[in-house]
C-alpha positions as CSV (number, residue, x, y, z in Angstrom):
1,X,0.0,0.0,0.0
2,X,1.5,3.4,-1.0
3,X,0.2,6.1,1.9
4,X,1.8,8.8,0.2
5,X,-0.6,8.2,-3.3
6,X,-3.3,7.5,-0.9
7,X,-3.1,10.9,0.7
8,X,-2.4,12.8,-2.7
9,X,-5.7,11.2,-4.1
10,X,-8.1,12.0,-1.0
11,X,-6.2,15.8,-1.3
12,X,-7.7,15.9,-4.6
13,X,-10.7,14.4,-3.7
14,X,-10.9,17.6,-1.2
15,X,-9.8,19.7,-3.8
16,X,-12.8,18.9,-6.6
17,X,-15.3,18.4,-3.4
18,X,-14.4,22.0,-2.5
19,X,-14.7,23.0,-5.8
20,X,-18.3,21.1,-6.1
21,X,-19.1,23.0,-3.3
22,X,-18.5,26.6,-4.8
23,X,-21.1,25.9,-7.3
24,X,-24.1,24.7,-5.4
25,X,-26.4,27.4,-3.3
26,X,-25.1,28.7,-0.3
27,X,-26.8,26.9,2.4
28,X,-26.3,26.4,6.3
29,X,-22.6,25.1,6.7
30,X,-21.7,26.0,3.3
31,X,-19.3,28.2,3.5
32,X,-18.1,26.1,7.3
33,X,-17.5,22.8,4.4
34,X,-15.8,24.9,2.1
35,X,-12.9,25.8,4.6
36,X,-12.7,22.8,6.2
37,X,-12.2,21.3,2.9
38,X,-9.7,23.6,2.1
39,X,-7.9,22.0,4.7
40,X,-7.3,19.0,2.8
41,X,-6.5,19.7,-0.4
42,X,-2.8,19.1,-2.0
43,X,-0.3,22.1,-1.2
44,X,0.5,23.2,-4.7
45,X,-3.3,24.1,-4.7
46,X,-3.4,26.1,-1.6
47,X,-2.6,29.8,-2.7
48,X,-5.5,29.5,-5.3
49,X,-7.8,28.3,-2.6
50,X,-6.4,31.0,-0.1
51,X,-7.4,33.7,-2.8
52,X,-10.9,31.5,-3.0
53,X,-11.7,32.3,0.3
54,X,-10.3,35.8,1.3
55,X,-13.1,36.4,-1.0
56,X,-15.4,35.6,1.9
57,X,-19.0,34.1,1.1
58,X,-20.7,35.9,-1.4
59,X,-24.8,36.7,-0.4
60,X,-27.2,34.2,-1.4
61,X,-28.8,36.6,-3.6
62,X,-25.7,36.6,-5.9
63,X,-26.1,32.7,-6.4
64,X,-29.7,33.1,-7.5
65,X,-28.5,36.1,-9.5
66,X,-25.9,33.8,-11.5
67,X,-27.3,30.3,-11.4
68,X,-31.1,31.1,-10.3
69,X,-34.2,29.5,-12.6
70,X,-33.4,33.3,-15.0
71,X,-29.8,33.6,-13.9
72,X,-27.2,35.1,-16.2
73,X,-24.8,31.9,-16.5
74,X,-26.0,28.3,-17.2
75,X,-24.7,25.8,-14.7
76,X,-25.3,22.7,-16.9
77,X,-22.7,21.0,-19.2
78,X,-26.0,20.4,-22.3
79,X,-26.4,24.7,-22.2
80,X,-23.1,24.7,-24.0
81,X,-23.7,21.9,-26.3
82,X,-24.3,23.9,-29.3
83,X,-26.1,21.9,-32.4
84,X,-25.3,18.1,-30.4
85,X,-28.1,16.4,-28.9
86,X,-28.5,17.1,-25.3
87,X,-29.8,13.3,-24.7
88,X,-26.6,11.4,-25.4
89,X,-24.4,13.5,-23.1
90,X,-27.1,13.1,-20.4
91,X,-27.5,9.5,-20.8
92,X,-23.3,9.3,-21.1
93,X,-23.3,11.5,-17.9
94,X,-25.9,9.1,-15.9
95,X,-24.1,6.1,-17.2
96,X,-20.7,7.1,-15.4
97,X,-22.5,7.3,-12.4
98,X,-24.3,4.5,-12.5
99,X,-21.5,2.0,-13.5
100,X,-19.6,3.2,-10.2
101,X,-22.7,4.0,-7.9
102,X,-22.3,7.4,-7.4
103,X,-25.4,8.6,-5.5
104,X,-27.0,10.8,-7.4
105,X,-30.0,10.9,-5.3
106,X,-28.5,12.9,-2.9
107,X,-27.3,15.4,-5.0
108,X,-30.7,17.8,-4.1
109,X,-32.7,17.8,-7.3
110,X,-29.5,19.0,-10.0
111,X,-29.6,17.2,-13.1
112,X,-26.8,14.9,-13.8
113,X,-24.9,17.7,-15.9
114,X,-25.2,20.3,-13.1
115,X,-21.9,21.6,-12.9
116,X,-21.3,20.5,-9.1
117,X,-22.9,17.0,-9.4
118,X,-19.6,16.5,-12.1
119,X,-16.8,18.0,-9.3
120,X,-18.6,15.7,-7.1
121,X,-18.6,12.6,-9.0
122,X,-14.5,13.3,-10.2
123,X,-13.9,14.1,-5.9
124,X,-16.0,10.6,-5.8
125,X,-13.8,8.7,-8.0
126,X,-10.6,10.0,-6.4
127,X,-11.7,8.7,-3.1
128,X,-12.6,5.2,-5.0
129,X,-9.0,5.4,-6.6
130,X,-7.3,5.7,-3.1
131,X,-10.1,3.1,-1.4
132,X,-8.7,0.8,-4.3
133,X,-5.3,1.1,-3.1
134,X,-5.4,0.7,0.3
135,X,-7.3,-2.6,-0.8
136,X,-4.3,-3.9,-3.0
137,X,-6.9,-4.1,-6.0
138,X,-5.1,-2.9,-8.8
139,X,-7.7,-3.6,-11.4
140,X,-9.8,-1.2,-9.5
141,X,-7.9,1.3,-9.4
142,X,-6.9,1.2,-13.3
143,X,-10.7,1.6,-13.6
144,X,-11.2,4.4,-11.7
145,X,-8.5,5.7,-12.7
146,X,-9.1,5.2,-16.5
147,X,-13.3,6.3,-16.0
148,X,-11.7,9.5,-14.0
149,X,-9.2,10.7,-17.1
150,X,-12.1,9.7,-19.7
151,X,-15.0,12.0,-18.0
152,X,-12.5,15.1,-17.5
153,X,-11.9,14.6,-20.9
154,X,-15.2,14.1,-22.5
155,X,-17.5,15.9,-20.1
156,X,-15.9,18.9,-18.1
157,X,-13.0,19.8,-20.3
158,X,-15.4,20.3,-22.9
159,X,-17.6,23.3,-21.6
160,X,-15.5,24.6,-18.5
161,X,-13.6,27.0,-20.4
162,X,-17.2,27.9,-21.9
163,X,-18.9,28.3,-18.2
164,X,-15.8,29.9,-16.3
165,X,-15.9,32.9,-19.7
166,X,-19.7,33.1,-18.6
167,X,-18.6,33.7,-15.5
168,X,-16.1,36.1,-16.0
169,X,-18.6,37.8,-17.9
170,X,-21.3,38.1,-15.5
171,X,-20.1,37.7,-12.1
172,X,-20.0,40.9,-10.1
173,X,-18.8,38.9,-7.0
174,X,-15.0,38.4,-6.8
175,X,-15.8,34.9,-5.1
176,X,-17.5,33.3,-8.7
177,X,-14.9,34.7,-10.9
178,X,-11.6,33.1,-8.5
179,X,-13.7,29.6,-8.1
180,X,-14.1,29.8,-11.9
181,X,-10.4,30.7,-12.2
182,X,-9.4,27.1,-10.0
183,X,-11.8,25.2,-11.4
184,X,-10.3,26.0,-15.2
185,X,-6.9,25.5,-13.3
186,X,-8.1,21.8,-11.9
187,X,-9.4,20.5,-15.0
188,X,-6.9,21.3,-17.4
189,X,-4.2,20.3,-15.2
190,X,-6.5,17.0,-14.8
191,X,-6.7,16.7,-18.7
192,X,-2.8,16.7,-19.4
């Protein structure tokens, strides 16, 4: 069992859970999960996240302002699909989480393409990599490892550039624009 890769892939489980959690509504303990999840994550990542939160919590309004039912940015991977079906990528998206039991359930009404059920399923499959390894099973871990690279690829590195310039756009809060910054940051450095 290698601790050290163990503890590098529940950092970056930490890291896209955080992440996750920048793009869902600010609820009671939000902000409390954020920082003690920035806690966690690896230490080449920590200035970004520092930035993140000197930014404090934005106001709930903000949120609803951005991602709200007549928001200004679309929080859903098929709103950037532009002349591709929007069934295929849904179907692709639920059957990810189905072959590895992610528990989509509990992810409070979001559609699988919601931008924070995706950081939550990659922070999911991080924490099965590592479960894998403490468990000797190297087939397991191939797969979760291989499932991980192949989503980042075909799901989030294909409209996270497109939602983080939305962002950038419309934000008025510093917080939205920084997340948006690190979460461009994660994936492409997840995608090399």
């Amino acid at each position: 069992m290698n601790s050290a890769t163990i503890k590098y892939l529940l950092s970056q489980s930490a890291l896209y859970g955080l992440l996750a959690r920048c793009f869902r509504p600010p609820e009671n303990g939000w902000w409390d999960t954020i920082v003690n999840l920035s806690r966690e994550i690896p230490k080449e990542w920590q200035g970004n996240v520092q930035r993140l939160l000197t930014q404090g919590p934005p106001p709930p309004d903000v949120y609803m302002a951005l991602f709200g039912t007549a928001g200004a940015c679309h929080d859903c991977e098929t709103a950037f699909l532009t002349g591709l079906p929007t069934e295929g990528t849904l179907a692709d998206v639920a059957g990810f989480y189905q072959a590895f039991s992610f528990p989509i359930a509990s992810r409070k009404g979001n559609p699988p393409d919601h931008i924070a059920t995706q950081l939550e399923f990659i922070s999911f499959m991080f924490a099965k990599e590592a479960k894998a390894i403490f468990q000797e099973d190297k087939e397991a871990r191939k797969i979760c490892l291989t499932a991980r690279e192949k989503f980042v690829r075909e799901h989030l590195s294909q409209w996270v550039p497109l939602f983080a310039n939305s962002l950038a756009e419309h934000a008025t809060n510093a917080f939205y624009t920084q997340a948006a910054t690190l979460l461009t940051e994660a994936v492409k450095e997840e995608n090399t």
